[in-house]
C-alpha positions in Angstrom: -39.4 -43.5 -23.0 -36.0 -43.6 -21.6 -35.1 -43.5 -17.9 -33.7 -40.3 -16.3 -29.8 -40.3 -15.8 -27.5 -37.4 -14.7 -24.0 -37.2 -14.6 -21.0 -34.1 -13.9 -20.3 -33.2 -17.1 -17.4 -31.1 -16.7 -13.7 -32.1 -15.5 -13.2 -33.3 -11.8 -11.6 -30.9 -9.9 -11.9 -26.9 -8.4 -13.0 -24.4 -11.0 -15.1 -21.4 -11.6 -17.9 -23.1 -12.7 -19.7 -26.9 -12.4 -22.2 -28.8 -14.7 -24.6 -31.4 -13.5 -26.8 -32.6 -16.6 -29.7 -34.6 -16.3 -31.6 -36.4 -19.2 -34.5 -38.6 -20.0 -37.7 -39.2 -19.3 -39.3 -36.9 -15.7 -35.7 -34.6 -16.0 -37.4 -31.5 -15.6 -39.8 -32.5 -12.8 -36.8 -34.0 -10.6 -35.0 -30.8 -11.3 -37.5 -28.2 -9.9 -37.7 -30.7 -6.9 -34.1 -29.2 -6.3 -34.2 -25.5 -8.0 -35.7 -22.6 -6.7 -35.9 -19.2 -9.0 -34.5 -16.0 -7.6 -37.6 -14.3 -9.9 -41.0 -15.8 -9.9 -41.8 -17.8 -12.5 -45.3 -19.5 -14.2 -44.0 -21.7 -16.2 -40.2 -23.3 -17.0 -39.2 -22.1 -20.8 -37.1 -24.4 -23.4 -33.5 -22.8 -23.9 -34.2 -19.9 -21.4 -31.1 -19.9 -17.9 -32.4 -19.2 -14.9 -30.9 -17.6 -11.9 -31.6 -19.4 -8.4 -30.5 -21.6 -5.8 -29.6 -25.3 -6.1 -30.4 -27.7 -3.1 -27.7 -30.7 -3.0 -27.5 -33.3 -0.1 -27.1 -30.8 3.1 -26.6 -27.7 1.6 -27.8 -24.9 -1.4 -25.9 -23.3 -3.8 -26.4 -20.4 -6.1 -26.9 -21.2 -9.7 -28.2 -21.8 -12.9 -30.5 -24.2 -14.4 -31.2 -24.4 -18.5 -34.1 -26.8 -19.9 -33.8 -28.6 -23.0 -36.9 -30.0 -24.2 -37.4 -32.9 -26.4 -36.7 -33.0 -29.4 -34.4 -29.8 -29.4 -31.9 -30.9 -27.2 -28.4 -32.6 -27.4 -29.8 -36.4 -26.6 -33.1 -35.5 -28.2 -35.0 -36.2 -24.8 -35.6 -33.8 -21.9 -32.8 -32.6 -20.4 -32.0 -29.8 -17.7 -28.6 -28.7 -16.9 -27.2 -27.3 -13.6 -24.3 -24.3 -13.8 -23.0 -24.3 -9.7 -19.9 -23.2 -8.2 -16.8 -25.3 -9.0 -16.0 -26.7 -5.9 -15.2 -30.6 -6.2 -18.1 -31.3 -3.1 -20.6 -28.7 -4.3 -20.9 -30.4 -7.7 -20.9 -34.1 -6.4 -23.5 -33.1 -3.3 -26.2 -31.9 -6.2 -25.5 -34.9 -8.4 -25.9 -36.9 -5.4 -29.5 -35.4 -4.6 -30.5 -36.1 -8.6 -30.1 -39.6 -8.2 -31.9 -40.0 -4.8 -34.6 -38.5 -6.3 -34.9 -41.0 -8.9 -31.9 -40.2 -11.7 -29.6 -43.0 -12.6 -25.8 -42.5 -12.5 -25.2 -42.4 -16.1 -22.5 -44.5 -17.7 -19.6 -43.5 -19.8 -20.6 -41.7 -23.0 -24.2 -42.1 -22.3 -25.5 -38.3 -23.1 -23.6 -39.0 -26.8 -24.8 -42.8 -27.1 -28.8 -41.2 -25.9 -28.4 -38.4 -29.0 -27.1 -41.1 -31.7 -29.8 -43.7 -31.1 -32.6 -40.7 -31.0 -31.4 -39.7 -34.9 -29.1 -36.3 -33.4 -25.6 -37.3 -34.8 -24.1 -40.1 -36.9 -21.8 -42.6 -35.3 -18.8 -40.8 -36.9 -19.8 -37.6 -36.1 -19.8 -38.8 -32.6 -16.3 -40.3 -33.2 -15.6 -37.0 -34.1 -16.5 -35.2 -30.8 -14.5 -37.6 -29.1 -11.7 -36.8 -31.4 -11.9 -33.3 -30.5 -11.9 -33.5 -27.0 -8.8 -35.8 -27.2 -6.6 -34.1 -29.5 -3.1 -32.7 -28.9 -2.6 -30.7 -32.0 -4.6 -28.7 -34.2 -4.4 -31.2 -37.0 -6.4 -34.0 -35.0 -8.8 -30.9 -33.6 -9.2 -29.7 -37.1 -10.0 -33.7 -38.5 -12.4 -34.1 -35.2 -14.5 -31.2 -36.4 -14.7 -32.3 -39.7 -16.2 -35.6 -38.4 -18.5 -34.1 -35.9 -20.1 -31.4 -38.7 -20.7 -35.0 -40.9 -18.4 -33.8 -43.6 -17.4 -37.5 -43.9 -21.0 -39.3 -43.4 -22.4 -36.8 -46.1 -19.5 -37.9 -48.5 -20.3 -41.2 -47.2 -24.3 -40.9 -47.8 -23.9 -39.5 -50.9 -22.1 -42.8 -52.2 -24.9 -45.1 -50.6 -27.8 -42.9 -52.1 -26.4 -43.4 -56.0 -25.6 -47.1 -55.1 -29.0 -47.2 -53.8 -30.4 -46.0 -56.9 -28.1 -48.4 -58.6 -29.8 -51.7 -56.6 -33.2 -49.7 -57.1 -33.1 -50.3 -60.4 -31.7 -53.9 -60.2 -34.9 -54.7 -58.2 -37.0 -53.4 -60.3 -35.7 -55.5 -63.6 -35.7 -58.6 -61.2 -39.4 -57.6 -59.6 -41.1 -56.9 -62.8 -39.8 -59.0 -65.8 -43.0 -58.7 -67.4 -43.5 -54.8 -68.0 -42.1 -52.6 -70.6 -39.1 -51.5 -68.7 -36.1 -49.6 -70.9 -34.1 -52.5 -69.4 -31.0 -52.1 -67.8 -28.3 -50.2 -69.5 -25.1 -52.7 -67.9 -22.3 -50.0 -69.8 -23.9 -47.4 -68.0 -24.1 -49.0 -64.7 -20.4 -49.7 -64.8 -19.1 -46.1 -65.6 -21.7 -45.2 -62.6 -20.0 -48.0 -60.6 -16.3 -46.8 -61.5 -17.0 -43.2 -60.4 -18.6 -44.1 -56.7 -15.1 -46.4 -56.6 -13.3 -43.7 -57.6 -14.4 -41.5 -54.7 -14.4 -44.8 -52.3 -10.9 -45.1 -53.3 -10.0 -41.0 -53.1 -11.1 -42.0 -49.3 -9.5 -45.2 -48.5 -6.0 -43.5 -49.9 -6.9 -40.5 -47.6 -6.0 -42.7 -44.0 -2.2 -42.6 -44.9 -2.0 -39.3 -43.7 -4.8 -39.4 -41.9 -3.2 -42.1 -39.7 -0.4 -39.4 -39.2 -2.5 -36.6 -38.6 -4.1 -38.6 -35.2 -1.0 -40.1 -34.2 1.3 -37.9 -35.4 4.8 -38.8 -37.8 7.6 -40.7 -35.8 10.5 -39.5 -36.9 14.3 -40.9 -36.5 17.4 -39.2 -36.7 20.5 -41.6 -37.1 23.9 -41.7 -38.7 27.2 -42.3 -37.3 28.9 -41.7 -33.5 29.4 -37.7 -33.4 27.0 -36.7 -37.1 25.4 -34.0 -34.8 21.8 -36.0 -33.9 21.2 -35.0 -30.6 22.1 -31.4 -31.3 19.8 -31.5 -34.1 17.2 -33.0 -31.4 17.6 -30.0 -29.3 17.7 -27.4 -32.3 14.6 -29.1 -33.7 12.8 -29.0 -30.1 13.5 -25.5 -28.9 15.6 -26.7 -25.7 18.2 -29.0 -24.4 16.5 -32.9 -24.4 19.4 -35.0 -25.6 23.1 -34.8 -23.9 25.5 -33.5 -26.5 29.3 -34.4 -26.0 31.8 -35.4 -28.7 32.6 -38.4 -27.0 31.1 -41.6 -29.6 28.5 -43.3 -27.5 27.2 -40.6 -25.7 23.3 -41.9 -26.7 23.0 -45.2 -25.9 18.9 -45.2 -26.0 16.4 -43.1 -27.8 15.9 -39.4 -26.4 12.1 -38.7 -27.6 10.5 -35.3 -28.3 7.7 -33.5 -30.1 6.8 -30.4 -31.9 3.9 -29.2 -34.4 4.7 -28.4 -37.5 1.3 -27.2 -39.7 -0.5 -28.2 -36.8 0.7 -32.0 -36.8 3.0 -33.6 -34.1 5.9 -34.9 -35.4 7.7 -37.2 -33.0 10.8 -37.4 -33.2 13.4 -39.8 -31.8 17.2 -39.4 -31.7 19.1 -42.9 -31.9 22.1 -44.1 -30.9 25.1 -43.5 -33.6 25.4 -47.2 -35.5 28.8 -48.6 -35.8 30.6 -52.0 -35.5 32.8 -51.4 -32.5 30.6 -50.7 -29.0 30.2 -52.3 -25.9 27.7 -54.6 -24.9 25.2 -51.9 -23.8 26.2 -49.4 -26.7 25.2 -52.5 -28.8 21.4 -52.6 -26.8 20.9 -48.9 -27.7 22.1 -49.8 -31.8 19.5 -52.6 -32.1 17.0 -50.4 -30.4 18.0 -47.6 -33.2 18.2 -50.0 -36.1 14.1 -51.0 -34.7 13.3 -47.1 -34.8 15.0 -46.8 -37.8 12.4 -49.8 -39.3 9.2 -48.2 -38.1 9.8 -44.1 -38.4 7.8 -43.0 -41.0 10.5 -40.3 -42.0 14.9 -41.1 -41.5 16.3 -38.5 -41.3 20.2 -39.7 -42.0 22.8 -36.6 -40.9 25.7 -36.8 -43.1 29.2 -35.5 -43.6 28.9 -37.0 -47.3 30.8 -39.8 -47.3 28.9 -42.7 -45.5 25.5 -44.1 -46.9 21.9 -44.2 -45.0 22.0 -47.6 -43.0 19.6 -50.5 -44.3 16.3 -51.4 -43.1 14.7 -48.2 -43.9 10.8 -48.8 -44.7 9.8 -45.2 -44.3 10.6 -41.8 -46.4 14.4 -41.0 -46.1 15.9 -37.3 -46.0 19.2 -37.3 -46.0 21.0 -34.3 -44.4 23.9 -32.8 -44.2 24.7 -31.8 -40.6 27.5 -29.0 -39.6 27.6 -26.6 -42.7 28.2 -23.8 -40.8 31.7 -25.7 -40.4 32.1 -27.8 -43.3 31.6 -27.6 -46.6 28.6 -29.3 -48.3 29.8 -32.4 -50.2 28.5 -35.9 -51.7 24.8 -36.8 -52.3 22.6 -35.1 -49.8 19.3 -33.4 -49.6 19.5 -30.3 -47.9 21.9 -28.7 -46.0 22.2 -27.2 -42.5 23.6 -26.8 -38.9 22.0 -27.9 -36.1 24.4 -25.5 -34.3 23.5 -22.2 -35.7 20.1 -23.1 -37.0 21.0 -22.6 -40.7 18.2 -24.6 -42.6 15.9 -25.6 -39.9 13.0 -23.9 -41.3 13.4 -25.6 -45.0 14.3 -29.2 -43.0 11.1 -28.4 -41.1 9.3 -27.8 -44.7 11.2 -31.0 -46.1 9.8 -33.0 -43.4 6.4 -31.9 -43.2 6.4 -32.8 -47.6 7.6 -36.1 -47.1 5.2 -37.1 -44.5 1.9 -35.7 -45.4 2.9 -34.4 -48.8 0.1 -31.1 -50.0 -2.2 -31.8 -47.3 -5.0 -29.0 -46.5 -6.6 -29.4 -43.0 -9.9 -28.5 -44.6 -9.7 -31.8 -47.0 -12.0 -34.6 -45.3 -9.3 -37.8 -44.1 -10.2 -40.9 -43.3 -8.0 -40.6 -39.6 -10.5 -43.7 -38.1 -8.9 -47.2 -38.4 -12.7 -48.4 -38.4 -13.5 -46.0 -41.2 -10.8 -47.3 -42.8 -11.4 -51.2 -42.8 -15.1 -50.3 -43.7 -14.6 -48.5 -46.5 -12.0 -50.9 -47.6 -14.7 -53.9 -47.6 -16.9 -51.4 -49.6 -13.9 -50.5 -52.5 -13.3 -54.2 -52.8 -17.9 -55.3 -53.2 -17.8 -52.3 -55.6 -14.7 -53.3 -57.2 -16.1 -57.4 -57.8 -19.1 -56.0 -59.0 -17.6 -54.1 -61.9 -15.0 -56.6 -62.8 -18.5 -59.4 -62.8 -21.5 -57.3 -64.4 -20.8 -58.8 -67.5 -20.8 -62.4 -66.4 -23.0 -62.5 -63.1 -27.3 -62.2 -63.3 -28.2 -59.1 -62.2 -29.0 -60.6 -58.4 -26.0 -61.5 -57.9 -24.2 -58.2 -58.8 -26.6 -56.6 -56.1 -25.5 -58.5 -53.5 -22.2 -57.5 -53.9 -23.2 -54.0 -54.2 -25.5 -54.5 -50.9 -22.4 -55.6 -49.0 -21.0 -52.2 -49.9 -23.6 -50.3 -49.2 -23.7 -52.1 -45.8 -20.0 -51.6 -45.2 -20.3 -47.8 -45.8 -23.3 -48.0 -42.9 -21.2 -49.0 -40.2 -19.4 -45.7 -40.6 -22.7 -43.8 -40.2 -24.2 -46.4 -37.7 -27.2 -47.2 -40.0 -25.6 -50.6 -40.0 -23.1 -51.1 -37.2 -23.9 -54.1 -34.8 -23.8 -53.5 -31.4 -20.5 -54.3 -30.8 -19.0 -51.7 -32.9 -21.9 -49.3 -31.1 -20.7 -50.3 -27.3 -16.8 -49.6 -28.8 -17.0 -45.9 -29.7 -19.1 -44.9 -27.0 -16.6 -46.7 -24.4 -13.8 -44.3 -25.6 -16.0 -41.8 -24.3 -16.1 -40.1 -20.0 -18.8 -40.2 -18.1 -21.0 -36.8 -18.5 -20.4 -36.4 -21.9 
C-alpha cells in the first residue's frame, strides 16, 4: 500500500485548462471529500469524467474529475484526476486542499517512478517519456516514442530470454551430471552466442547517430578571411545571424545557429577566417575556431580551390566551394554553390545530412541513451569473453560471464538497475508527471 500523493500535472502558468492528479492508496475517498457531481450519482465508475464542482482552499470551481482504479491506471494504484480552469491560483488552491486532507506533495517524477516499480513501463520506456517531453526536433520526439512503446526493451528482452535459455541449459549439465542428458552441444552454443552479439553489437553501433539525433550534429564552417562563411551561415539559417562585410576579420568569435534537416538539428557554427597575420583578439577568435574545428562532427571547409582544409579536423570534412555564381568551379572540391544566390543549398543540405547520420530511418530503434549505451557495451564485451573462452573455461565459468551480460542488459529494462541508476532517471523528470 502506497501513500496518497497529488501534484499539478500540467505546466505553471494561465491556460484553458488545469490538472491536479492524485494517486495512491485512499485517492478516491479524499477526492469526493472535495468533488460534488452536477448529476446524481450512486456509485463513482473507473475511466468514466464527471461534470461538477471542485472545492479548493476558499473557493469552488467547475470541473471535472476522472477515476482510475487500480490496476488500470497509469501508476497502477488508485488515482483520480482533476480538469479545472487554468488559472495559476485556481489550480494551486485545489492542490492545496488535497494535501490538507491527507495527500502528500509528490516529488519530482513520482507518478512515472509509482507506474515503473508497480510493473506499468520499463525504466527505458520511462526514459523515453521524458525524452519526449524534452525534445526540440522531431528526430529526438520520434527516438522518445520508440523508447516509451518498448521497442528497445523488447529487442533488449528478446536477447536476455535466448541467453537465458543459454545459462538454462548450462545449469542443468552442472545440476544433473548423473542423468542421460544429450550433453551440451559447445559448437552450437557459440553460433547461438555469435548471433545475440551480433544484434548486441548492431545496437551498441546504433548510439553514433543516436548521440546526434538527441543532441543534434555541431557543425563548423571555416576557411580563409572573406571564403563567404557567414553568408553561408545566414543562407543556411533562413535570416541574417552573422555580420557579412568584405573586410578580413569581420568574425572574430563563433556566430551559432540551428535548423532541422530530416527532423534532426544541426548546429551550426561559423568561425573566425584562420590566417597567420591578426591582432591579438582576431588571434582569440582563430584558437576558438581551430577548437570548433576539433570537436564539430561535420567541417565544412568553403573554398576558392586553391587552399587546403586546415588541420586538426577529427570529424567528417565537406569541402565546398563557395561563390559559383561568380567564379568558376576549380581544384578539388565536393560540391559546388553560392551562399549568395542559394545555388546548391538543398544538395549541401543532403550532403550534410549523409555525412552525419549516413541512411538513417527514424523508424529504426537507436541507442540515443548514454546509459544504454555503457550497458550494452559491458554486455557485448561478457558475451564476446565468453565465446572467445567456451573452449577452454568449465562450463560455470562461461555462465558467469554470460550472467554478467544478461545483468548488464537489465539495467536498461530496470530488472537489474540499483537504486542509484533508479533515483537518476526519475530526477530528470518535473513534479506531476
Amino acid at each position: 500500500m502506497q501513500d496518497c500523493i497529488s501534484a499539478i500535472s500540467t505546466a505553471n502558468g494561465t491556460g484553458g485548462v488545469a490538472i491536479i492528479r492524485i494517486s495512491g492508496t485512499g485517492a478516491l475517498d479524499i477526492a469526493l471529500k472535495m468533488f460534488t457531481p452536477s448529476a446524481k450519482v450512486k456509485k463513482i465508475a473507473h475511466n468514466y469524467m464527471y461534470a461538477g464542482t471542485i472545492a479548493g482552499v476558499g473557493f469552488t470551481d467547475y470541473g471535472f474529475m476522472v477515476y482510475f482504479a487500480s490496476p488500470k491506471s497509469f501508476t497502477g494504484e488508485d488515482t483520480v484526476e482533476f480538469h479545472c480552469h487554468g488559472g495559476v491560483q485556481i489550480a494551486r488552491g485545489i492542490l492545496s486542499r488535497t494535501l490538507s486532507l491527507g495527500c502528500r506533495a509528490a516529488e519530482k517524477g513520482e507518478f512515472t517512478r509509482r507506474a515503473f516499480l508497480n510493473g506499468k513501463l520499463t525504466l527505458s520506456s520511462a526514459e523515453g517519456m521524458i525524452d519526449m517531453i524534452n525534445a526540440e526536433s522531431l528526430a529526438v520526439l520520434r527516438a522518445g516514442s520508440m523508447l516509451y512503446t518498448e521497442k528497445l526493451s523488447g529487442e533488449v528482452k528478446k536477447i536476455q530470454s535466448s541467453l537465458t535459455d543459454i545459462l538454462a541449459a548450462i545449469a542443468a549439465e552442472l545440476d544433473y551430471p548423473e542423468e542421460d542428458l544429450d550433453g551440451l552441444d559447445f559448437e552450437k552454443i557459440k553460433r547461438n552466442l555469435a548471433e545475440l552479439n551480433g544484434k548486441i553489437f548492431e545496437l551498441v553501433k546504433s548510439y553514433s547517430c543516436g548521440r546526434k539525433i538527441k543532441s543534434g550534429v555541431l557543425v563548423a564552417i571555416c576557411g580563409k578571411p572573406n571564403a563567404g562563411k557567414s553568408s553561408l551561415l545566414n543562407a543556411l539559417l533562413g535570416y541574417d545571424k552573422a555580420i557579412v562585410s568584405d573586410e578580413e576579420g569581420t568574425t572574430r568569435d563563433g556566430v551559432e545557429g540551428a535548423i532541422e534537416i530530416g527532423g534532426i538539428t544541426y548546429n551550426f557554427i561559423d568561425t573566425a577566417g584562420i590566417r597567420e597575420k591578426a591582432g591579438k583578439v582576431e588571434k582569440m577568435g582563430i584558437e576558438r575556431a581551430k577548437n570548433a574545428i576539433r570537436t564539430a562532427d561535420i567541417v565544412l571547409f568553403l573554398t576558392d580551390g586553391t587552399d587546403a582544409p586546415p588541420k586538426g579536423i577529427n570529424g567528417k570534412t565537406i569541402t565546398v566551394f563557395n561563390k559559383a555564381d561568380i567564379i568558376k568551379p576549380c581544384g578539388t572540391y565536393d560540391i559546388a554553390i553560392s551562399a549568395k544566390t542559394g545555388e546548391g543549398l538543398d544538395k549541401l543540405k543532403k550532403l550534410i545530412s549523409s555525412a552525419a547520420i549516413g541512411e538513417s530511418s527514424l523508424d529504426k530503434t537507436y541507442v540515443v541513451e548514454e546509459r544504454h549505451f555503457n550497458a550494452l557495451t559491458r554486455a557485448h564485451a561478457s558475451v564476446e569473453g565468453a565465446i572467445l573462452n567456451i573452449d577452454n573455461l568449465t562450463p560455470d565459468l562461461i555462465a558467469v560471464d554470460l550472467k554478467e551480460a544478461w545483468n548488464a542488459l537489465g539495467e536498461i529494462t530496470g530488472e537489474t538497475a540499483n537504486e542509484e541508476i533508479i533515483n537518476a532517471v526519475f530526477a530528470k523528470f518535473c513534479v506531476g508527471k
